[in-house]
C-alpha positions in Angstrom: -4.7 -12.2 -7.6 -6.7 -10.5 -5.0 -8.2 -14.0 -4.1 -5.4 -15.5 -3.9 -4.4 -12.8 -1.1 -7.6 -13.5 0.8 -7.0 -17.0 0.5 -3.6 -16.7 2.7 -4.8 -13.7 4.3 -7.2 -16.3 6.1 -4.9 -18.5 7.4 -2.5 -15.7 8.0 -4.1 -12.7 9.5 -1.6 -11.0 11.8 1.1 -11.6 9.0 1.8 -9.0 5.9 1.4 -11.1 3.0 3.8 -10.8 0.3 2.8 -12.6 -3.1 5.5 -13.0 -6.1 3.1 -12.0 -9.5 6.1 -11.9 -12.2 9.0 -10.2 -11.1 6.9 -8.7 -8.4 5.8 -9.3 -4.8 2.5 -7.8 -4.1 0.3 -6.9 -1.4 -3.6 -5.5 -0.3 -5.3 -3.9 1.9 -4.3 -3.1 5.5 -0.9 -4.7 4.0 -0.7 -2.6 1.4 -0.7 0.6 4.3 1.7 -0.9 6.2 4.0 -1.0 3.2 3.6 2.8 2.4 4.5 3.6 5.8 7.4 1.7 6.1 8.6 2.2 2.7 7.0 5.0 1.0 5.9 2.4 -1.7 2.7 4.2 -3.9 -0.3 2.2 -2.6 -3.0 2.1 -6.1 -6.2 1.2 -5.9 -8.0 -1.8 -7.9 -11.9 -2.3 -7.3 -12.7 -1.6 -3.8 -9.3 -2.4 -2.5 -5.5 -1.2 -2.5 -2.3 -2.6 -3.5 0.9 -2.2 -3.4 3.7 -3.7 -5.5 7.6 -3.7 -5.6 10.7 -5.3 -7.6 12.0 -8.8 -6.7 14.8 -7.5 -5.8 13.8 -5.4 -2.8 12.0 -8.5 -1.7 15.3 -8.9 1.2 15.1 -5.2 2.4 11.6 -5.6 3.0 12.1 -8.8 5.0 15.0 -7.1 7.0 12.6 -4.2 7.9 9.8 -6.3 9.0 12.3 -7.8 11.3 13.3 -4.9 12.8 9.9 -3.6 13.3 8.6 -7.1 14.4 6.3 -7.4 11.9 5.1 -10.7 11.3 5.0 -11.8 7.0 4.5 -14.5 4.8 6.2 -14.8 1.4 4.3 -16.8 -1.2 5.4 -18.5 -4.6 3.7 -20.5 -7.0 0.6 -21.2 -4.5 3.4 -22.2 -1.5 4.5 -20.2 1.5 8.4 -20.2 1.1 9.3 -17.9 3.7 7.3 -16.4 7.0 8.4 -15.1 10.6 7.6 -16.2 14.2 7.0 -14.8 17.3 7.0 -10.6 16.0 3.8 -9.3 17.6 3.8 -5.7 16.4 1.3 -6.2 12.9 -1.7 -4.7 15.3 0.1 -1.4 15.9 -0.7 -0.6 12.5 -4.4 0.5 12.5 -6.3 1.6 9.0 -9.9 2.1 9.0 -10.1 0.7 5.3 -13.6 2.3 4.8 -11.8 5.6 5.8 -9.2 5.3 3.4 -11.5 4.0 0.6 -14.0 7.2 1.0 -10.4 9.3 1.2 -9.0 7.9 -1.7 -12.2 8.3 -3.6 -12.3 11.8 -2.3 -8.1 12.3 -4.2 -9.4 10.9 -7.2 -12.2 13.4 -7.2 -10.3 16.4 -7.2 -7.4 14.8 -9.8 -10.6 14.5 -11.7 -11.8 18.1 -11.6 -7.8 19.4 -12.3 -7.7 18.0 -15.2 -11.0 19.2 -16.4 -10.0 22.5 -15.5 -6.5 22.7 -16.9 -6.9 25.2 -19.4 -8.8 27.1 -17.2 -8.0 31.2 -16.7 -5.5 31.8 -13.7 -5.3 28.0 -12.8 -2.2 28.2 -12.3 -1.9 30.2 -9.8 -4.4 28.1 -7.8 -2.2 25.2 -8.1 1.1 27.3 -6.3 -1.2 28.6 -3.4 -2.0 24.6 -3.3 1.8 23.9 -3.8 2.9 26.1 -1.1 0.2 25.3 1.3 1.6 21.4 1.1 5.5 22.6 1.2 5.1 24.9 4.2 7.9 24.5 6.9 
């Protein structure tokens, strides 16, 4: 699947590309980012890259949000392009250092890691709510 994203990704590279696997439409990399901003979608990562997936259904939201933020896509089905935009100029705005967000992810999964190692561990739990109110501080 990820080749078939660099395969449009090629001939589209200022577009988000949206590809329908099953009874979802996926995206990767930079695309992937620009869907968690706009959407709070959970980006995953597979290999070296990210994705990010969501419901058929939504599949219209997204495309209304893109055109409000002029943000040019492409929609793919069965290997064809079925719908894209024109003339929306703002995909650029949206700048990810992917190497950046690799080493950070890494970094996440690293300390995920070492939580659940140390579950059982004495007085963990009261490291975790200094690290829970640290994060919901007003």
């Amino acid at each position: 699947m990820l080749e078939k994203y660099y395969k449009y990704k090629m001939d589209f590279r200022e577009y988000v590309v949206l590809i329908k696997f099953g009874n979802f439409y996926e995206c990767f990399e930079k695309d992937a980012f620009i869907l968690n901003v706009l959407f709070k979608y959970k980006v995953k990562k597979i290999s070296n890259s990210f994705k990010v997936g969501f419901p058929i259904s939504s599949l219209d939201n997204v495309i209304d949000k893109f055109h409000k933020e002029k943000i040019n896509y492409v929609v793919v089905e069965n290997d064809n392009v079925i719908k894209k935009s024109f003339d929306n100029n703002n995909y650029f705005n949206y700048k990810f250092d992917m190497e950046e967000m690799l080493y950070n992810y890494l970094r996440i999964e690293k300390i995920v890691k070492y939580f659940e190692d140390n579950i059982m561990v004495s007085g963990f739990s009261d490291k975790l709510k200094n690290i829970e109110e640290m994060l919901y501080v007003d």
